[in-house]
C-alpha positions as CSV (number, residue, x, y, z in Angstrom):
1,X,-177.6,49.7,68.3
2,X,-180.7,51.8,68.9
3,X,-182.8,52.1,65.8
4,X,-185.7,54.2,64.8
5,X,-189.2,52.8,63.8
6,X,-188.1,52.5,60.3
7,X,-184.9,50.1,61.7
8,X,-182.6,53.4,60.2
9,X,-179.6,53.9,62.8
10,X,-181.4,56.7,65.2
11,X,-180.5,60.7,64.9
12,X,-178.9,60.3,68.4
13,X,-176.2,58.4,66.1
14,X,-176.3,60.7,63.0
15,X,-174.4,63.8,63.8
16,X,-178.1,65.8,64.2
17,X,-178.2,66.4,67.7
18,X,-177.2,70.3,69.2
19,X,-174.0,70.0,70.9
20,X,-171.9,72.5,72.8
21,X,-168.0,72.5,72.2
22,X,-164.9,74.1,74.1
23,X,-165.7,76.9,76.7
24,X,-164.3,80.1,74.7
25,X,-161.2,82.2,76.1
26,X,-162.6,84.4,78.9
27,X,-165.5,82.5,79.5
28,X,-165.2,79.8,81.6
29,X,-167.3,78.5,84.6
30,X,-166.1,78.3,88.2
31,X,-167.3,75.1,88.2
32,X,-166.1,74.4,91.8
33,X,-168.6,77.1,92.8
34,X,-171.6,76.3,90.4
35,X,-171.1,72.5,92.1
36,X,-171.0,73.3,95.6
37,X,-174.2,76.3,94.9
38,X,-175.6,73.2,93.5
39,X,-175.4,70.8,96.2
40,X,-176.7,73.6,98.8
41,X,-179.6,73.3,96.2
42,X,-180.3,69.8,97.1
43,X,-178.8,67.9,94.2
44,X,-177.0,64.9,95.1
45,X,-173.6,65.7,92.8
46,X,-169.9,63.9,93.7
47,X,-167.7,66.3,95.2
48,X,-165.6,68.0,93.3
49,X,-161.7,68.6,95.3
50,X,-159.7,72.0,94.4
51,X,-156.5,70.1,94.5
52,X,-155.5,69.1,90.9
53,X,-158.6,70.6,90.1
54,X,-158.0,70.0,85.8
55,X,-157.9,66.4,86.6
56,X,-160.4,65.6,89.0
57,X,-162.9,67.9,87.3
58,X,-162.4,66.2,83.6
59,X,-163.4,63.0,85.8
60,X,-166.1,64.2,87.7
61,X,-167.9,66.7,85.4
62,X,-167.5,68.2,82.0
63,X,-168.2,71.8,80.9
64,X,-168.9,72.3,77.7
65,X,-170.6,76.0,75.8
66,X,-173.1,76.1,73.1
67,X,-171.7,78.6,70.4
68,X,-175.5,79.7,69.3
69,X,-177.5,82.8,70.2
70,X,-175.5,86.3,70.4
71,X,-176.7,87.1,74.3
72,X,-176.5,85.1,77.4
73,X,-174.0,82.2,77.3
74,X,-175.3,78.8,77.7
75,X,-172.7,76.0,79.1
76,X,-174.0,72.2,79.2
77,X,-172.5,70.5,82.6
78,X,-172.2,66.5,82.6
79,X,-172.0,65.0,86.1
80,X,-170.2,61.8,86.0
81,X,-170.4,59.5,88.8
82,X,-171.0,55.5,89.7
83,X,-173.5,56.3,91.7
84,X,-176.5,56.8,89.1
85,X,-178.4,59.1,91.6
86,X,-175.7,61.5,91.3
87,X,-175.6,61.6,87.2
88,X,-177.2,64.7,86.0
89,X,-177.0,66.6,82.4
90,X,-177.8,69.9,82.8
91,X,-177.7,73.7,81.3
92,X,-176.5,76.4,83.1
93,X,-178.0,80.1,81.4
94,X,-175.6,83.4,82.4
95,X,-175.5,86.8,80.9
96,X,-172.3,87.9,79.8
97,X,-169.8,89.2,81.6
98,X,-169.3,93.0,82.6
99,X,-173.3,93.2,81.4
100,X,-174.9,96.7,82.7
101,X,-178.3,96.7,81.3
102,X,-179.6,93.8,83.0
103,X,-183.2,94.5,81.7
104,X,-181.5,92.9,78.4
105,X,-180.3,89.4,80.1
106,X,-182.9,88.8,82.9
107,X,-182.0,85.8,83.7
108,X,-184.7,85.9,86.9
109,X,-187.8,86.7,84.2
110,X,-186.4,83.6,82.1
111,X,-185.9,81.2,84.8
112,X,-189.5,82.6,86.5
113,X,-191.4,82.5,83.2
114,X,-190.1,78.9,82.6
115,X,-191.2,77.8,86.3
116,X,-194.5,79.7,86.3
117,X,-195.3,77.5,82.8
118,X,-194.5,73.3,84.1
119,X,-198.0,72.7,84.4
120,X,-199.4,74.9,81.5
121,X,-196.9,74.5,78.5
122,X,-195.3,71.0,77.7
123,X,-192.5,72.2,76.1
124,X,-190.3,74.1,78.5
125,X,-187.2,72.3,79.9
126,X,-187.6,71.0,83.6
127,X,-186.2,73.9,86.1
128,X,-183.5,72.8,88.7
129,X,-182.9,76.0,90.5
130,X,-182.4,79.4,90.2
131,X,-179.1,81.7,91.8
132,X,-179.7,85.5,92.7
133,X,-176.8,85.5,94.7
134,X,-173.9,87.4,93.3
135,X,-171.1,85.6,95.3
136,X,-171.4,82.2,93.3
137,X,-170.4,83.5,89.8
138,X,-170.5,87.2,90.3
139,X,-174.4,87.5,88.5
140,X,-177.6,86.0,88.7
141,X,-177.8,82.9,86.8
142,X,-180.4,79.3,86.8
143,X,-179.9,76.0,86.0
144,X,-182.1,73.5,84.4
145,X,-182.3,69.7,82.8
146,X,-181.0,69.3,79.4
147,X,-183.2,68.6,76.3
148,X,-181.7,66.2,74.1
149,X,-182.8,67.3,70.6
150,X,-182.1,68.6,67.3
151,X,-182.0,72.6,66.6
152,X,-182.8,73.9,63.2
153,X,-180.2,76.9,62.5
154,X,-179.7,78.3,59.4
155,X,-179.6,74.9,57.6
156,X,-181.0,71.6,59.2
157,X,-177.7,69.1,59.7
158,X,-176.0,67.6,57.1
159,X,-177.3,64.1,58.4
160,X,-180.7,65.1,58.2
161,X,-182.9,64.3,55.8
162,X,-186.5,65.7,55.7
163,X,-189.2,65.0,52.5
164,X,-190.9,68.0,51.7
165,X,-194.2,66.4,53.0
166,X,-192.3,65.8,56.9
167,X,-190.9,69.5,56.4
168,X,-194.5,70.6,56.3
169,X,-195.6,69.0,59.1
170,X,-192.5,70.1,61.2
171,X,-193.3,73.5,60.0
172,X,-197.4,73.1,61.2
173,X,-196.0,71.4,64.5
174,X,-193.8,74.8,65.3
175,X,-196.6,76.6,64.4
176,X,-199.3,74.7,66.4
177,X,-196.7,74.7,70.0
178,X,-196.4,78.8,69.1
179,X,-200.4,78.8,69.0
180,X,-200.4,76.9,72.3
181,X,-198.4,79.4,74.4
182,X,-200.8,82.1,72.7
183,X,-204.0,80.2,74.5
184,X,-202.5,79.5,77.7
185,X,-204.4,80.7,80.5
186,X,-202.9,83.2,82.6
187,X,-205.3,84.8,84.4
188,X,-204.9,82.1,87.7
189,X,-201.2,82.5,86.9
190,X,-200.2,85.6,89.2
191,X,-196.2,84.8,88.5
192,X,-197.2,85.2,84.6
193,X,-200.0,87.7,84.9
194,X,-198.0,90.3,86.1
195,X,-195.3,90.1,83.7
196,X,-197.4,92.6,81.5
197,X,-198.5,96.7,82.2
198,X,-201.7,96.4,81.0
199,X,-203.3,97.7,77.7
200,X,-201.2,99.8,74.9
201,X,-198.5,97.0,74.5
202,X,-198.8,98.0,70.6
203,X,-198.2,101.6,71.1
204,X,-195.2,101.0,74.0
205,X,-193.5,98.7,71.5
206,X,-193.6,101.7,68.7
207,X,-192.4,104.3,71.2
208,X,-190.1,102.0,72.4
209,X,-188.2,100.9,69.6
210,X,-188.4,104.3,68.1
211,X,-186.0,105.8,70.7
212,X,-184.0,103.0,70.8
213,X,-183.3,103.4,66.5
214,X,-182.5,106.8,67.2
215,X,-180.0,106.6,70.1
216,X,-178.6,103.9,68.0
217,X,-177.9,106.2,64.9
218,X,-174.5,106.0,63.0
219,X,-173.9,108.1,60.3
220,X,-174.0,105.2,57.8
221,X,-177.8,104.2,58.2
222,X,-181.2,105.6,57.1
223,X,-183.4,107.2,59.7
224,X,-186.2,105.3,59.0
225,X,-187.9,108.3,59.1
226,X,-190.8,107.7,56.8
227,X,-190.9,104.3,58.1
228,X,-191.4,105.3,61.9
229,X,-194.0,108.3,61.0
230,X,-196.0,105.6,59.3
231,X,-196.0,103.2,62.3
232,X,-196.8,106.5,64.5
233,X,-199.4,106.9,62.7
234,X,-201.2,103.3,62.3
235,X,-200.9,101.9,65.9
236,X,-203.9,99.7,66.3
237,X,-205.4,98.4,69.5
238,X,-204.2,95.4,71.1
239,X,-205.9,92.6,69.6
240,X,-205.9,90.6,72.3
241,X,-202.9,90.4,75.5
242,X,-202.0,87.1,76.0
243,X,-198.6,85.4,76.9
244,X,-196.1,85.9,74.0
245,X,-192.2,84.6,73.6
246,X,-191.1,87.4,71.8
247,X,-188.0,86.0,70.2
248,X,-190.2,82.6,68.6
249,X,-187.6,81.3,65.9
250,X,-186.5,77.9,64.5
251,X,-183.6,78.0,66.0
252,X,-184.9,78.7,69.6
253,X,-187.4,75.0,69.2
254,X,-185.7,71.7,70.1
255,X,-187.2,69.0,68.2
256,X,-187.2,65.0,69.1
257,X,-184.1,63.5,68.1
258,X,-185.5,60.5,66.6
259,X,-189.1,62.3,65.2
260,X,-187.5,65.2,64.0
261,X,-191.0,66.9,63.2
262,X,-191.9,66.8,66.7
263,X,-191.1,69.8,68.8
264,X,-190.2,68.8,72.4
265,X,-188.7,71.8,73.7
266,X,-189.0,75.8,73.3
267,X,-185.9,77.7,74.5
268,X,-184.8,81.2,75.0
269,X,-187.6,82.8,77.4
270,X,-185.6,85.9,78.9
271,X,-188.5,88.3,76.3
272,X,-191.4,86.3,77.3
273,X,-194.4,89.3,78.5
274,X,-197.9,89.7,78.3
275,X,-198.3,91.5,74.9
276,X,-200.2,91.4,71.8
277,X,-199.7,88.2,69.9
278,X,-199.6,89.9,66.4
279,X,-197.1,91.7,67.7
280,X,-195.1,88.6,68.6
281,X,-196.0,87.1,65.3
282,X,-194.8,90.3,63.6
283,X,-191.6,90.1,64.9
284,X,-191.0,86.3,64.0
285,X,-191.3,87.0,60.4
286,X,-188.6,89.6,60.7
287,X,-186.7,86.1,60.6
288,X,-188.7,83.8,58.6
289,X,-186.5,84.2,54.9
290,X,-188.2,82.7,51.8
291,X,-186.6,81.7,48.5
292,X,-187.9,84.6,46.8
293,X,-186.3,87.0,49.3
294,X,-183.6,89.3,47.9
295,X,-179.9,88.2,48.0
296,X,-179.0,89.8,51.4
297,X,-181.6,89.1,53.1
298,X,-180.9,85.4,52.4
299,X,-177.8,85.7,52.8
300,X,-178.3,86.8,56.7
301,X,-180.8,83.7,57.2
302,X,-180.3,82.0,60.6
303,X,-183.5,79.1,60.5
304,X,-184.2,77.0,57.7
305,X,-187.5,78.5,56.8
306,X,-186.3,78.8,52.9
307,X,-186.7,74.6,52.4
308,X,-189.5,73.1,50.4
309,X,-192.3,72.5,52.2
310,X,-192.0,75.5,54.8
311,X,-195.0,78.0,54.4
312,X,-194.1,81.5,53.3
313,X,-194.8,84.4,55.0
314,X,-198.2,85.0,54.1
315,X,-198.9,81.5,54.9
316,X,-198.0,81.3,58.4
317,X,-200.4,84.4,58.6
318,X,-203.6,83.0,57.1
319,X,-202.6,80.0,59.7
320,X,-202.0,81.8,62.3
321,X,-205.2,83.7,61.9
322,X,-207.7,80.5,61.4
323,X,-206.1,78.8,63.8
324,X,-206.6,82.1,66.8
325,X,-209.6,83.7,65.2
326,X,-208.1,86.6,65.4
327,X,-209.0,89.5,62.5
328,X,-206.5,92.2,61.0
329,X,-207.4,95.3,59.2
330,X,-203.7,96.4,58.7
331,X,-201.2,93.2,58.8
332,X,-198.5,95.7,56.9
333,X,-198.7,97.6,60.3
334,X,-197.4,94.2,62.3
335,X,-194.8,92.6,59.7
336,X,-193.2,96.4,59.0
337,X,-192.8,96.7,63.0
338,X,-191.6,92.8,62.8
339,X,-188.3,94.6,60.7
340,X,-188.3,97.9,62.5
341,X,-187.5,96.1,65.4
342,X,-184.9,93.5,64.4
343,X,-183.7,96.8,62.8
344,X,-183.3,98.3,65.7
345,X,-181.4,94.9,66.9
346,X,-179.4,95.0,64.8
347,X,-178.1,98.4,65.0
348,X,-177.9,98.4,68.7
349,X,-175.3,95.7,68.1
350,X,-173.5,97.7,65.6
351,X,-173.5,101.0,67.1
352,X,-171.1,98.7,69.8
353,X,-169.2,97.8,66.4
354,X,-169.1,101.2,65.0
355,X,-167.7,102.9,68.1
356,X,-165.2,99.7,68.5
357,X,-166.6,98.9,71.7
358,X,-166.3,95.4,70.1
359,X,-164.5,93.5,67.3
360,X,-166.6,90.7,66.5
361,X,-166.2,90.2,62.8
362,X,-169.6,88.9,63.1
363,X,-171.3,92.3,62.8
364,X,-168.7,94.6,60.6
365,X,-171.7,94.3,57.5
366,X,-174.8,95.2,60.1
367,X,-175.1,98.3,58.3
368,X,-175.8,96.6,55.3
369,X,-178.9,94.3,56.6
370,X,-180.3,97.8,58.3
371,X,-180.3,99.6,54.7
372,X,-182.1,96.2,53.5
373,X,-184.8,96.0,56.2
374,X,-185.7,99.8,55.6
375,X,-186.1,99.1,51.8
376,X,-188.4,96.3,52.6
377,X,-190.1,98.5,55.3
378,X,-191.1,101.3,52.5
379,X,-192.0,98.7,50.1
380,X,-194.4,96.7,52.1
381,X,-196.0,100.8,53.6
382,X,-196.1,101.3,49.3
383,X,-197.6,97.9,48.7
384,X,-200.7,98.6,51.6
385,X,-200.9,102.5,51.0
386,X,-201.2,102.1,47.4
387,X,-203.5,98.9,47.4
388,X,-206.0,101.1,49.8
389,X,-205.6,104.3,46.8
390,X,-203.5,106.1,49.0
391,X,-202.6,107.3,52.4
392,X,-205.1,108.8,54.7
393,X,-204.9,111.8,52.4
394,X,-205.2,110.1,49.3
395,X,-201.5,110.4,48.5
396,X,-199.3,107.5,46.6
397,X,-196.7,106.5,49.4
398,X,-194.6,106.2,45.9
399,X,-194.1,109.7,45.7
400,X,-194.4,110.8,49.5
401,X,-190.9,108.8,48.9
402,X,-189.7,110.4,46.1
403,X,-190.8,114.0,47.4
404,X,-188.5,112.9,51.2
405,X,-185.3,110.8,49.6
406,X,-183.6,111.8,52.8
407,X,-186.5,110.5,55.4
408,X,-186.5,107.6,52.8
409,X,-182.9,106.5,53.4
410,X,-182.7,107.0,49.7
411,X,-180.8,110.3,49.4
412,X,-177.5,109.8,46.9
413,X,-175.3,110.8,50.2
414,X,-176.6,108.0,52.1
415,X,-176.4,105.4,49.5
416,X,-172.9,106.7,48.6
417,X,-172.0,104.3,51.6
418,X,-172.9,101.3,49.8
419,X,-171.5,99.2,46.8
420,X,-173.4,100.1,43.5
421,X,-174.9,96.5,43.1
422,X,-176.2,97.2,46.5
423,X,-177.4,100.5,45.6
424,X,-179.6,99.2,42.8
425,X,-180.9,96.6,45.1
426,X,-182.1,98.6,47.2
427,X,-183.9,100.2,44.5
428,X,-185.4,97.9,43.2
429,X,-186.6,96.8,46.4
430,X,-188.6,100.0,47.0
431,X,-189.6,101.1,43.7
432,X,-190.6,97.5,42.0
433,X,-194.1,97.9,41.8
C-alpha cells in the first residue's frame, strides 16, 4: 500500500482526490472523433472500432465529466491499453453547446495562455493540443494532461484533515503561486504580451461591467445606482499591468494529493489578460467568505476560505501588498468592484433564469445574493467615505443613501421582493455603523 511520510494510508486512497462522474444527458463526447483528432495529433492511442462501439469503447477508453464550474464542460478521458506507450489520462476543455458569445468560452485564449506560460509558471497542466477545427466536435476545444490532485470547493473532503497551522500554510502557498503569476515576465512573451490593450484596464473594467449590470436588469434587483456613480467616480490609475487570472479561487488550485498544502496546479485560464493586479485581487475577494460574513453570503460560499487558519480579507491584502510592494490610496475602490462584478455575474446568469431561458434550480435565489452584494457594496463606500469625513464634498455617504433610497436599492417597493428577515438584513448590513 503506498503510504505518506507519516506511514498514514496516502490521500490518493482517502476519498480526497477531484474526480469526474457520469457524462450528463445531452452532453456526451464523440469520442470516436476526439480519438482519431487525437491520433492526427501525434498521440499514439489504440484504435477505437465504431462497431459495438459501447463495448469496445468501455474497454479502450473511459469518459468521464467533472460536475464543477458553471461554464465550459470539462470531461477526463482514460486511455486503456497493454501497450504502456499508448496509456494517457487526459482532460478535454469545451464550451457548452449552442454557445454564441464565444468571447465568454475562448477556449483558444485558455489553451494559448496555458502554452505561452510552460516555461514561466510551474503550475499550469502540460498542453497536448489544441482543435480549431469545427468538424471534430462542432467547436473549438484543447486537450491537456491530467493533474492528479485535490480541489478545495466549498468544504475541503470529508477525509481530509488539515491542523489550523497546515491550513495557514496552504492558504500562504495559494497566496504565494497567485503572487508568482503577478511577477512573471511578459515583456519577451509576445503570445502573453498582447493579450492586453494597453493602459486604462481599471476604467475599461468599470465601463465594462457597468453596461453589462444594466442590460442584465430584472425588475426584482437594485440598480446599483449609487454604487456604480461611486466607482465612476473613483477610478484610479493602473497600478501596475501585469499578467492576471482573473477568476483566482480555491476551487480553481489543484493541490498535491499526498501534501495537501502544496499547490501543483492552477486551472481555469479562459479570463487570464494583462490587467491591473488589484483589480484581479479585487475580484477574488468577491469569493473569499469569512466566518463573520452575514448568513447569505455564507450560505453562497463555494471555497473553504471560512476554516481556522485561513486569513481574512484584510489579511490577504496587507499580504498581498508586502509581498508586491505595491501602495493603495483607495482599497474600498478594488474590493467594492470585486462585488460589483461578481454581481454582475451573477445576474447575467439569472436574467437567463428570469426570462426562462433556463431552469437550472441552481440559480432560482440569484436575486437574493445580488440584493446582498449591493448592501455590502454601500456599506464598505459608507465605511471609506465616512472614515475620510465625507465624500469629495464633505457629505456622509449615510445620508447621500437615505436622501436616494431608490438609487440605494433600499426603496420599500424594491425590498417588497424579499422575505422580511431578509429585509432587515439587508439593513443592517448598510446602516450598522
Amino acid at each position: 500500500m503506498t503510504t505518506s511520510q507519516n506511514n498514514t494510508p496516502s490521500n490518493t486512497e482517502n476519498g480526497v482526490l477531484d474526480t469526474a462522474g457520469k457524462v450528463r444527458t445531452g452532453e456526451e463526447l464523440d469520442i470516436q472523433a476526439v480519438t482519431r483528432w487525437l491520433q492526427q495529433q501525434g498521440l499514439p492511442l489504440e484504435d477505437i472500432v465504431n462497431d459495438n462501439a459501447s463495448d469496445i469503447v468501455n474497454e479502450t477508453v473511459t469518459v468521464t465529466q467533472f460536475s464543477g464550474g458553471a461554464s465550459n464542460w470539462t470531461y477526463r478521458l482514460e486511455y486503456k491499453s497493454d501497450d504502456p506507450s499508448k496509456c494517457h489520462d487526459l482532460i478535454l476543455r469545451r464550451p457548452p453547446a449552442g454557445t454564441k458569445a464565444k468571447s465568454a468560452h475562448d477556449m483558444v485564449r485558455e489553451y494559448k495562455v496555458q502554452h505561452a506560460l510552460q516555461a514561466d509558471y510551474p503550475y499550469v497542466p502540460k498542453m497536448v493540443a489544441l482543435c480549431e477545427d469545427d468538424s471534430v466536435l462542432g467547436c473549438d476545444f484543447y486537450v491537456m494532461e491530467r493533474l492528479e490532485g485535490i480541489i478545495p470547493r466549498a468544504n475541503f473532503p470529508k477525509s481530509l484533515t488539515l491542523t489550523t497551522e497546515q491550513t495557514a500554510t496552504l492558504c500562504k502557498n495559494v497566496m504565494d503561486a497567485w503572487i508568482a503569476l503577478h511577477k512573471v515576465d511578459i515583456s519577451n512573451n509576445p503570445e502573453l504580451s498582447q493579450l492586453g490593450k494597453g493602459d486604462g484596464y481599471c476604467e475599461r473594467q468599470i465601463t465594462g461591467w457597468d453596461k453589462r449590470y444594466e442590460k442584465a436588469l430584472t425588475p426584482n434587483v437594485p440598480s446599483f445606482a449609487l454604487v456604480r456613480d461611486w466607482l465612476k467616480n473613483n477610478i484610479p490609475a493602473d497600478a501596475t499591468n501585469c499578467l492576471i487570472h482573473n477568476d483566482w479561487r480555491l476551487d480553481n488550485v489543484v493541490l498535491d494529493p499526498n501534501e495537501p498544502t502544496k499547490v501543483i496546479g492552477v486551472l481555469d485560464w479562459e479570463m487570464a489578460t494583462i490587467g491591473d493586479p488589484l483589480m484581479d485581487l479585487g475580484s477574488a475577494l468577491a469569493y473569499w467568505v469569512q466566518e463573520d460574513d452575514d448568513p447569505v453570503t455564507k450560505q453562497f460560499r463555494r471555497q473553504p476560505t471560512n476554516v481556522a487558519g485561513m486569513m481574512t480579507r484584510q489579511q490577504v491584502v496587507d499580504y498581498y501588498l508586502e509581498q508586491t510592494g505595491l501602495q493603495v490610496d483607495n482599497w474600498a475602490f478594488y474590493e467594492v468592484y470585486g462585488l460589483f462584478r461578481l454581481a454582475g455575474i451573477a445576474q447575467q446568469i439569472y436574467y437567463r433564469y428570469y426570462h426562462q431561458q433556463t431552469d437550472n434550480p441552481m440559480f432560482k435565489d440569484f436575486w437574493i445574493v445580488i440584493h446582498i452584494l449591493n448592501a455590502r457594496c454601500l456599506a464598505m463606500i459608507a465605511n471609506y467615505e465616512n472614515g475620510n469625513n465625507g465624500d469629495k464634498h464633505g457629505n456622509n455617504f449615510i445620508d447621500t443613501i437615505k436622501a436616494d433610497m431608490q438609487g440605494a436599492g433600499l426603496n420599500d417597493d424594491m425590498l417588497a421582493h424579499l422575505p422580511e428577515q431578509l429585509q432587515g438584513l439587508i439593513k443592517s448590513i448598510v446602516f450598522a455603523n
